[in-house]
N, C-alpha and C positions, 0 to 999 in steps of 0.2 A: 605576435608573441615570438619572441628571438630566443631561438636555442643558446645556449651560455657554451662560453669557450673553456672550460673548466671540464671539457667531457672528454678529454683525453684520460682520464682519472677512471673511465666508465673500467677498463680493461682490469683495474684491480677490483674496483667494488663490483661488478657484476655479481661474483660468488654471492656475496651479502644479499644485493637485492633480487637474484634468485629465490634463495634461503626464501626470505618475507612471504617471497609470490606464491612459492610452493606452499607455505604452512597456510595458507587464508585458501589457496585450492583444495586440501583434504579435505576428505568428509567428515563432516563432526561424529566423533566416537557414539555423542549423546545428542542432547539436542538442542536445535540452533537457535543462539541465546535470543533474548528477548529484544538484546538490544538493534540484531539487524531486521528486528518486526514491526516495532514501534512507528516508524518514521512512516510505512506505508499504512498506517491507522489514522484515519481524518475523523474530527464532531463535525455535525453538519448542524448548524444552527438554522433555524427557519425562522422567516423573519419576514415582515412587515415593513415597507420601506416609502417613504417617497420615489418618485421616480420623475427622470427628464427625459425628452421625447429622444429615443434613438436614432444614429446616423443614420441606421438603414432600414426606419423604417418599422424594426420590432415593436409590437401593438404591446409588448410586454415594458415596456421603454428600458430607463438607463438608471438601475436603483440610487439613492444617494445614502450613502454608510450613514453620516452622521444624522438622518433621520428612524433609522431602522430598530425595531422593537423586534428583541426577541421571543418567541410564543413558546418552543418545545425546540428540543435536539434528538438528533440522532448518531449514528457513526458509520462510516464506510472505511472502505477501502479501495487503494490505488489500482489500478490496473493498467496506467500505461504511463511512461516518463512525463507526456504532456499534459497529464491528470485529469484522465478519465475515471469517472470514481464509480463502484458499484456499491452500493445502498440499496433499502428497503425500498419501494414504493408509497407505500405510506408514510415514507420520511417525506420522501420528493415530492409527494402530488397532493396539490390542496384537497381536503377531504369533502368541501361540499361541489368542485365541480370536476376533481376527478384529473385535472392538468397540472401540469409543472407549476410550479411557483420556488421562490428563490431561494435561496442556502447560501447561507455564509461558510466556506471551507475554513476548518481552522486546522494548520499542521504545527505538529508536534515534531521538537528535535532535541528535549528532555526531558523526563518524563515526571522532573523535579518541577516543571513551569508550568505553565497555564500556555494552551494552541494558541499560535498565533495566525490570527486571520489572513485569510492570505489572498482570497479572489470569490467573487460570486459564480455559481453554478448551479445549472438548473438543469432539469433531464430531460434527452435527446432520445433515449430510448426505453420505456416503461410499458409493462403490464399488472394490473391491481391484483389479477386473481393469481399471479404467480408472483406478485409481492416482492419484485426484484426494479432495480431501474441504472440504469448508467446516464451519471449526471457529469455534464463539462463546463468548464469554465470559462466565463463570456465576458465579465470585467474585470480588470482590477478595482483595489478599495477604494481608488481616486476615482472611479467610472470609466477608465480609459480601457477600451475594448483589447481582449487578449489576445497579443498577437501571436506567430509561430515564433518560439525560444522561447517566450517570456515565461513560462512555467516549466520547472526543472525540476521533476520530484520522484520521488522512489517507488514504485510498483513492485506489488506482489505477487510471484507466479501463481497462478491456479492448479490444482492437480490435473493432471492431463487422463488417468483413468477415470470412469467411473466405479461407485461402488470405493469409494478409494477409502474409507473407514470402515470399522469392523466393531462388534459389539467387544467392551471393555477398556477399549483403544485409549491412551490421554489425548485431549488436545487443549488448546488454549483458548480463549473463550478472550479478545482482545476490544478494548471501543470502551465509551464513554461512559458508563450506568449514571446515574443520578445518585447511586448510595455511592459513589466513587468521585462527585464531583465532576470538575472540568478538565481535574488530568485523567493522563491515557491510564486504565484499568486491566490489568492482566488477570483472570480466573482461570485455576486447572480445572480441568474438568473432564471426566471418562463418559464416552457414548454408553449411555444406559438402554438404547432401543430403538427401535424405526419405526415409522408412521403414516398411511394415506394420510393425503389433503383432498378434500372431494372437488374442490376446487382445481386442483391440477390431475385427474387420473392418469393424466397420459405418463407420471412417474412413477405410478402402481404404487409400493410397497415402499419404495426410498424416496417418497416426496418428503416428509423428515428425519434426520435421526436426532435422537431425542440425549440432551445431555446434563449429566448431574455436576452440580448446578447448574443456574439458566444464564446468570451471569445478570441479573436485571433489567428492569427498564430503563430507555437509553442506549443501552449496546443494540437496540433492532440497528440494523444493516451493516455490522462489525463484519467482525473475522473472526470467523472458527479455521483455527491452523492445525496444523498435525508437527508433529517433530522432527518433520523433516523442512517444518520452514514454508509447506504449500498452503494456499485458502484453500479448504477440505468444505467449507459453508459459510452461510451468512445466517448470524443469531436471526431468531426471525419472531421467534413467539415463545412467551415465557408461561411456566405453567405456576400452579398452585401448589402450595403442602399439603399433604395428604393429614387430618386430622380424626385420631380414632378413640372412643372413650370407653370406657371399661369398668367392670366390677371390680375391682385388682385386690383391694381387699378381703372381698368377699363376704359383706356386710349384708347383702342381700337391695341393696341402695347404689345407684352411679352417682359420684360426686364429681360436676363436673368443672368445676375448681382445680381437683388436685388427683382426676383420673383421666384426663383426658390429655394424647401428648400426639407427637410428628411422628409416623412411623415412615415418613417415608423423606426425602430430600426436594427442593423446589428443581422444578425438571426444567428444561430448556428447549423449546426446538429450534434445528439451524437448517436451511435450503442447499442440497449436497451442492456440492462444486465437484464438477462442471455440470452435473444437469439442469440443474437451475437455470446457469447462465444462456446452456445450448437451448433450453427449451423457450428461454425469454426471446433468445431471437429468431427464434422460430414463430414463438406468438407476433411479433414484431415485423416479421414477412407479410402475415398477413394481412395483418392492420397497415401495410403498407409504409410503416415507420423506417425501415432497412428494404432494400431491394434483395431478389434473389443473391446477388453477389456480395450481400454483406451488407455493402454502403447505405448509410441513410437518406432517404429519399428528401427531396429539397422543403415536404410537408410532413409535418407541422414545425420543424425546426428547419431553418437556411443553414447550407455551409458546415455541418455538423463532421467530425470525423469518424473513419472506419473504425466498428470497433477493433481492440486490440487482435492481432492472429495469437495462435499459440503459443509462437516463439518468434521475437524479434530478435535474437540475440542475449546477450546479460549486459546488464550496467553496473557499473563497476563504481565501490564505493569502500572508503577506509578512511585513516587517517594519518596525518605527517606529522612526527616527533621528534622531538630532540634527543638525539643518541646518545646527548651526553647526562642527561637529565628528565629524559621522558616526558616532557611539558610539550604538548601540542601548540604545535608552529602554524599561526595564523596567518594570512595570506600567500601558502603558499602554492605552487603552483605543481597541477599532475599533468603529465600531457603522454598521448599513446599516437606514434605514427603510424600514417598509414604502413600497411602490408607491404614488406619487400623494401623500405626505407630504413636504412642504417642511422643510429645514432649520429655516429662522425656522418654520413651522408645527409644530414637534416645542420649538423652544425658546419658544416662547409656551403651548404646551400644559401641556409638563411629565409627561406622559401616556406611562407602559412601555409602554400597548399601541400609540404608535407604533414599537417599537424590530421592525424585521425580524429582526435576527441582526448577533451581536454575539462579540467577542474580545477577549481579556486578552495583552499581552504576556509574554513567559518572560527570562528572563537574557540571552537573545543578541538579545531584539528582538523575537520571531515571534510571531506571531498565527495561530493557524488560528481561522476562524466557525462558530458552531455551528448553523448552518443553511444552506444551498445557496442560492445566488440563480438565478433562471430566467434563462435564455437569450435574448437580446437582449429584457431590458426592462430599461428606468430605474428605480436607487431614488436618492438619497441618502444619502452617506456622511457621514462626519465621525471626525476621530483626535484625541483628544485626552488628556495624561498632566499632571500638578502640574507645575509650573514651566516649562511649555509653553504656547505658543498653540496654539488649535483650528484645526485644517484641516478643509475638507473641500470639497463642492460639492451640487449639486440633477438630478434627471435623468442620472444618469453609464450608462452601458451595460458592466454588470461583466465581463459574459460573452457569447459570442455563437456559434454553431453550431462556428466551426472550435476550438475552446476544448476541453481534453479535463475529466476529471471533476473534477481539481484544480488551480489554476490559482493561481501567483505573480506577484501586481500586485505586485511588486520593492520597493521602500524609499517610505515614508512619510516624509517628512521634516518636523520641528516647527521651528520657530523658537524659541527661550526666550522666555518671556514681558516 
C-alpha cells in the first residue's frame, strides 16, 4: 500500500483533521448512540447441517451451509476483533447431550437489513449452570477453515468494575427477539432489581439483576449495555407479567373478563459483566476447558484462542466522506503508522513496514482497522480514496484511558482532488 505524493498538503490540512479526531475522542455528553453498538451484536442461528470429514480430524466435521436447517436463534456479542463471541450456553450447547453444536454467525452493518451470515462458530469455552459460553469461529460459509485476519469485526468492551449497575439505572437491552424479527432490536430498559441463582451461589446476591422489560425470547445471550457504551450483562432469562383480579367494582362478584389486568411489567434477567464472565472461567479451570493461565487446554477443542484480556488496546472505526457533499466514499483507504513515523517519513520511504494498521472503506463509508492502537500514544494517520485529496496529520493521540475497546472518530472528510 503506497503512501501518495500529495502529502505535502498534510502541513495545511492537519488543523482540519485534528479538529475530526478530537470531536470522535470527547466523551459523549449523553449516550453512546446505538449506532457504534450495533455492529458488536451478532444472531446466532443454530442449525442442523450436513457435514464433510475435517482436515484435521474434527469428529465434529466440516458443516455444509447449503444443507443446514435452522432450528431456534439466539444473540451474542463480540468480544474480541477475531470474533470471539459471548452467548448463552444454552444457545451454544445442544440440550440433549449438553456439547457445542454449530451456529451460523450472522453480522449486522444496518440495522435496516437482514445479518449477514458470515462464518460457523461453536463454543470453545461453556458452562450450563452459569449459562454463559464463548463461541469462535472455525469455518467459513464455503467450509474453508478460518484462518488468522480472515475475520475483522468489532468488539465490545465489557465493564471493568463489578457491581457496575445500580437499581433504576437505564440500559439497552440489544439482540435478536423473535417479536423483533431477524433485524438487530434495541429495548430501553431500567434495572428494576437483583437476584440469587441457586445455580451459581458463588455470585451471592448479583447473580442477576433484573430488568423492565426483559426485551424477549431471542435476545438470550445479547447485550445488556449501560450508556456508557460497556456490556454491563447478558439478557439471560425472561420473566412473566404479573396478573391480578379484583372486585373493582364492587358488586360483590370478580368478573374476570373485565377485572383482571398487568400490575406489573415483563421483567428480564441479565448475567452482570464481568462476573459472569470472570466466574465462567473460573468454572472452566476446573473443567480443565482453559489452563491456570487463561489459555484453553488442547481438550475438548484443538488450537482454540486466549480469551480476550481486559484491554488490548481500542480499534478504531468511522467513516470517510466527501467534504464537499457529505456522501460516503467507498473504497477508501485509512491507514495509522507505526509510533515515531512521520507522514513525509512514510511518503519518502515507500516502505509496508511503516504501515501500523490500516482500513478499507465499505458502501456506506466505514472503516473498521485491523489492529488496535495503544492508549494515549502518538501515531500518524492519513485517509486517502481516487479522486480525492489526502488528509491526515503527525503525532494525533487516537485513543486515551477513558476510551472504551472500540472507538468512533466520526466522519473523515476528503476534499475532491
Amino acid at each position: 500500500m503506497a503512501v501518495r505524493t500529495g502529502l505535502v498538503a498534510f502541513c495545511v490540512l492537519l488543523s482540519v483533521m485534528i479538529g475530526v479526531l478530537s470531536a470522535g475522542a470527547q466523551d459523549s455528553p449523553g449516550r453512546v448512540p446505538a449506532k457504534q453498538i450495533i455492529r458488536s451484536s451478532v444472531i446466532a442461528y443454530v442449525v442442523k447441517c450436513d457435514t464433510n470429514p475435517a482436515p484435521d480430524g474434527d469428529p465434529m466435521g466440516v458443516p455444509v451451509f447449503d444443507t443446514c436447517l435452522i432450528y431456534g436463534s439466539g444473540s451474542g456479542t463480540i468480544l474480541s476483533q477475531d470474533g470471539l463471541i459471548l452467548t448463552n450456553a444454552h444457545v451454544a450447547l445442544d440440550e440433549e447431550t449438553g456439547q457445542p453444536r454449530w451456529l451460523v454467525i450472522g453480522l449486522t452493518t444496518d440495522p435496516r437489513l437482514l445479518p449477514t451470515a458470515a462464518f460457523f462458530s461453536r463454543a470453545v469455552i461453556y458452562d450450563a449452570n452459569v449459562d454463559l459460553a464463548v463461541v469462535k469461529p472455525f469455518y467459513a460459509m464455503d467450509g474453508r477453515p478460518i484462518q488468522e485476519g480472515d475475520v475483522n469485526v468489532r468488539p465490545l468492551q465489557m465493564a471493568k468494575g463489578e457491581q457496575a449497575v445500580q437499581l433504576e439505572q437505564s440500559v439497552r437491552l440489544i439482540g435478536y427477539p423473535g417479536v423483533g424479527g431477524d433485524t438487530v432490536t434495541i429495548d430501553p430498559a431500567v434495572v428494576s432489581g437483583f437476584g440469587y441463582d441457586e445455580n451459581v451461589p458463588e455470585l451471592q446476591g448479583s447473580a442477576w439483576f433484573k430488568t423492565d422489560p426483559s426485551g424477549g425470547p431471542g435476545i438470550s445471550g445479547g447485550s445488556t449495555v449501560d450508556d456508557n457504551g460497556f456490556l454491563v450483562g447478558v439478557p439471560t432469562q425472561g420473566g412473566v407479567s404479573e396478573i391480578r383480579c379484583f372486585d373493582e367494582n364492587g358488586d360483590g362478584k370478580q368478573d374476570l373478563t373485565t377485572e383482571c389486568k398487568a400490575t406489573a411489567g415483563e421483567t428480564g434477567y441479565s448475567r452482570p459483566m464481568p462476573e459472569g464472565y470472570n466466574l465462567l472461567l473460573e468454572k472452566a479451570k476446573q473443567t480443565g476447558q482453559v489452563s491456570d493461565s487463561g489459555n484453553p487446554t488442547p481438550t475438548p477443542t484443538p488450537d482454540t484462542d486466549t480469551p480476550p484480556p481486559p484491554d488490548e488496546g481500542v480499534i478504531l472505526t468511522g467513516r470517510v466522506v466527501s467534504a464537499d457533499n457529505g456522501d460516503p466514499i467507498e473504497g477508501a483507504f485509512v491507514v495509522v503508522l507505526r509510533p515515531g513515523v512521520t507522514v513525509k517519513e512514510a511518503n519518502d520511504r515507500q516502505d509496508p513496514a511503516d504501515i501500523f494498521s490500516h482500513g478499507q472503506t465499505d458502501s456506506l463509508g466505514e472503516f473498521i482497522l485491523n489492529n488496535p492502537v495503544a492508549r494515549n500514544q502518538g501515531y500518524s494517520l492519513f485517509a486517502y480514496a481516487d479522486g480525492y485529496a489526502t488528509m491526515g496529520g503527525d503525532d494525533l493521540v487516537l485513543a486515551t484511558d477513558a476510551d472504551p475497546a472500540t472507538k468512533d472518530i466520526g466522519d473523515i472528510k476528503l476534499p475532491a482532488a
